[in-house]
C-alpha positions as CSV (number, residue, x, y, z in Angstrom):
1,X,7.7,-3.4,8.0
2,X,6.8,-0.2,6.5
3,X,3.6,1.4,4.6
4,X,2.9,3.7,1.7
5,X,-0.1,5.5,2.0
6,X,-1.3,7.1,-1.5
7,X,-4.2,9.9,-0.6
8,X,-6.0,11.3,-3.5
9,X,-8.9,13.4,-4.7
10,X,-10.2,12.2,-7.4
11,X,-11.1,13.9,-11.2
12,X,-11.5,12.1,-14.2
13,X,-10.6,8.2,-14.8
14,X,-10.5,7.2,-18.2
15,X,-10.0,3.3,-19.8
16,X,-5.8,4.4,-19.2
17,X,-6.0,4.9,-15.8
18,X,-8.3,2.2,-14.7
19,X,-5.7,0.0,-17.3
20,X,-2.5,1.2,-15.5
21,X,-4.4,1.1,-11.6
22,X,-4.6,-2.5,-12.6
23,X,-1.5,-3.1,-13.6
24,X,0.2,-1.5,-10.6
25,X,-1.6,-3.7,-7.9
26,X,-0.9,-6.7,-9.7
27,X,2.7,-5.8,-10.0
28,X,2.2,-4.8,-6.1
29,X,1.2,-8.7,-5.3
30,X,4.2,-10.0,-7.5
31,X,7.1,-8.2,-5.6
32,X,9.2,-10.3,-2.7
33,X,7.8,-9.0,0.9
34,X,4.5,-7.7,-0.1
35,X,1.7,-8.1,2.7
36,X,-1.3,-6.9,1.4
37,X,-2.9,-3.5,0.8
38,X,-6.3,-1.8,2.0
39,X,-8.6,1.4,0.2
40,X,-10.5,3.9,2.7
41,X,-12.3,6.3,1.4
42,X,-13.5,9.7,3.6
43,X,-16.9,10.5,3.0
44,X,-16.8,14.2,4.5
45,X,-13.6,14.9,2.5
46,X,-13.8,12.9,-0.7
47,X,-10.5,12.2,-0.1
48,X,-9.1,8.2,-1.0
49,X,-6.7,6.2,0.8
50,X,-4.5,3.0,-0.7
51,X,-2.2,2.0,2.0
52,X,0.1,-0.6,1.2
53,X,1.9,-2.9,3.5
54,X,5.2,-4.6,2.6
55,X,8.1,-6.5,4.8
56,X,11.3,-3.9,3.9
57,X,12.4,-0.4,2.5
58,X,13.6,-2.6,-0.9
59,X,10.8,-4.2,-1.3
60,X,8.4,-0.1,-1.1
61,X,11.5,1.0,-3.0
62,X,10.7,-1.9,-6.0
63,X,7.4,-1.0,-6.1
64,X,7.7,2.9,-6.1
65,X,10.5,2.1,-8.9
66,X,8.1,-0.6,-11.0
67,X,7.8,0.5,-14.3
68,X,4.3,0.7,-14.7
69,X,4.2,2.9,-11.5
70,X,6.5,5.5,-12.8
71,X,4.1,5.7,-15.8
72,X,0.8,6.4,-13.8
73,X,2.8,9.1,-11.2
74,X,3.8,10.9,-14.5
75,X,0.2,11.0,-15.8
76,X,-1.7,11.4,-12.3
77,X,-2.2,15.2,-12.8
78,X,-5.0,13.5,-16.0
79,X,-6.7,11.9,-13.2
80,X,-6.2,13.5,-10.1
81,X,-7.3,16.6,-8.1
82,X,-4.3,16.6,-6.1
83,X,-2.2,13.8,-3.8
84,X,-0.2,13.3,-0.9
85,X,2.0,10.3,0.4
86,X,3.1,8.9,3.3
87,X,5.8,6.7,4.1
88,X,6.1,5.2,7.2
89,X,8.1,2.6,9.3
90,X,5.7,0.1,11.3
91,X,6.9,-0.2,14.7
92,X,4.4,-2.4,15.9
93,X,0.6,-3.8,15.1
94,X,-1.6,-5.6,17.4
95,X,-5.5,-6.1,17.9
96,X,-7.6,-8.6,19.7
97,X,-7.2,-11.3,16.1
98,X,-10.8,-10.9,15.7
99,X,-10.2,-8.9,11.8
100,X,-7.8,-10.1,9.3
101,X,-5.5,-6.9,8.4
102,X,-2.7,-7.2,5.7
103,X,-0.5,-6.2,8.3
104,X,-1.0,-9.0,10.5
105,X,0.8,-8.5,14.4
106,X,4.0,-7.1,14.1
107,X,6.6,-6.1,16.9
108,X,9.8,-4.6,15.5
109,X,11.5,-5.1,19.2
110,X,11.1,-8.9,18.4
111,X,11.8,-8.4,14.5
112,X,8.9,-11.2,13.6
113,X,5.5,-10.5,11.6
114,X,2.8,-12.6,12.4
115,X,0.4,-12.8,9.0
116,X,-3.1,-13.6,9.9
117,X,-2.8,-16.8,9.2
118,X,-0.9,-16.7,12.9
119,X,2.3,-17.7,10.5
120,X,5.5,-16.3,12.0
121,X,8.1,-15.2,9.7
122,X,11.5,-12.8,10.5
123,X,11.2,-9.3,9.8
């Protein structure tokens, strides 16, 4: 499993960026091994977080390579104050079950992924 974490400060949104911000997460949801995605915002800093989750490198490398994405990272110095991201290979996830999380429970060791719908499926 791996995650992309987008951090941004923000500047000015226009009707193009909200347009394309759109586009991009729907595109996110269509691609083979998505699992979700999740915003956090920092109140001291300002700073935003989209962090999303999806089963394999190919599927993070179809999304970076969508289209629609390579339009909006060409045109993110309109909108943004600056941005930093973070690519990372999910080892494991747990918790106690009691919050949903896109990422489910996840153990690379045993290469399954268990959504929160407690459905287990091979890594």
């Amino acid at each position: 499993m791996y995650s992309s974490t987008f951090i941004f400060a923000k500047g000015q949104y226009d009707d193009e960026f909200f347009r394309l911000d759109e586009a991009i997460a729907e595109a996110a949801k269509k691609i083979p091994g998505y699992l979700g995605e999740e915003t956090w915002e920092n109140q001291t800093t300002g700073l935003i977080s989209n962090v999303y989750y999806l089963e394999s490198l190919e599927s993070l490398q179809a999304l970076m390579k969508h289209p629609k994405h390579v339009e909006e990272k060409r045109a993110q110095g309109k909108w943004l104050d600056g941005y930093q991201v973070i690519v990372s290979e999910v080892i494991r996830t747990y918790g106690d079950g009691r919050i949903s999380h896109p990422a489910g429970t996840f153990d690379v060791a045993n290469s399954s992924y268990m959504d929160s719908g407690a459905t287990r499926r091979s890594a």
